[in-house]
C-alpha positions, 0 to 999 in steps of 0.5 A: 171524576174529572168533569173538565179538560182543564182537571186532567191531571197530565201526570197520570196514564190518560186513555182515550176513552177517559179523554172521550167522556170529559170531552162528552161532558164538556160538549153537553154544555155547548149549545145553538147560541154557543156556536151561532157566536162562533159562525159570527166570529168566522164571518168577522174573521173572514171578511177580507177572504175572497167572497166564494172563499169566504162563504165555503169557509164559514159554511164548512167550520159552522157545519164541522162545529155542529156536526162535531158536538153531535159527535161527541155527545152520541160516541159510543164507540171504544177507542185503544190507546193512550194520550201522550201527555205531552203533546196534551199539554201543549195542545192545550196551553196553545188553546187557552192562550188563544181563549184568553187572548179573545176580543170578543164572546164570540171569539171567546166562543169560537175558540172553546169549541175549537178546543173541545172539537180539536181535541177529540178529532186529533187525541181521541179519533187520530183525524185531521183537525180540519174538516176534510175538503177545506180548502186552503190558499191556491185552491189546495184541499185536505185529502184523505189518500189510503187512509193517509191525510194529506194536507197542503199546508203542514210543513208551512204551518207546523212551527207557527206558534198558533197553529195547531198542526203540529197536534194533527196526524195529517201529513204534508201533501208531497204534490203541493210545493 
């Protein structure tokens, strides 16, 4: 049995709920100091945001991040469908090139989470990567519209080599230039 996303052999049919139960396994061993050292690096990480900026973005990921593990580790829901492969893949490689390129333990940290909650958000329950409501530059949020995510940012985004919304079911929000 598979026990980690790094064992998944991408050659083979992946379904959903299989991706769900190495995710759940995976999240088991995050703990508090685990995401208390992802807080530290978004504090780190944003020190040169705007100060109401700055304190919503910490305070949304750290929440997101507690709120998503919990997820993970109580879902007992059944979920249709397969993974692509593919896009798995690249999702994955993008996730470890940003865990190897960490300076620190709690980037390190950060970015091991990020890649345990992405993965479920976007393979496993098809949601936006970001937390509804962040809010990005000029005060633009992640909508929910008809069961649509629109996000301001998409199109601008979706080519940055780093960046991860080219994985994300949200769409470019058409009222944002």
């Amino acid at each position: 049995m598979v026990k980690k996303l790094d064992e998944i052999d991408l050659n083979q049919t992946l379904s959903k709920n299989d991706l769900l139960k190495v995710l759940k396994k995976e999240a088991r061993s995050i703990y508090i100091q685990d995401i208390m050292k992802a807080s530290h690096f978004l504090r780190e990480d944003a020190t040169f945001m705007p100060p109401r900026e700055r304190d919503e973005y910490i305070a949304r990921f750290t929440r997101a991040f507690f709120t998503r593990i919990k997820d993970i580790k109580d879902d007992q829901s059944s979920y249709q469908g397969e993974v692509n492969p593919t896009k798995l893949s690249e999702f994955l490689e993008v996730q470890d090139e940003q865990a190897l390129n960490s300076s620190t333990e709690d980037e390190r940290c950060f970015h091991l989470i990020a890649r345990l909650v992405s993965a479920y958000t976007a393979f496993v329950r098809e949601e936006s990567i970001h937390p509804m409501g962040t809010r990005f530059p000029g005060g633009f949020t992640l909508r929910l519209v008809g069961g649509v995510y629109l996000c301001p940012v998409k199109d601008k985004q979706k080519e940055t080599p780093s960046a991860l919304c080219r994985f994300c079911v949200s769409v470019q929000d058409k009222s944002v230039d």
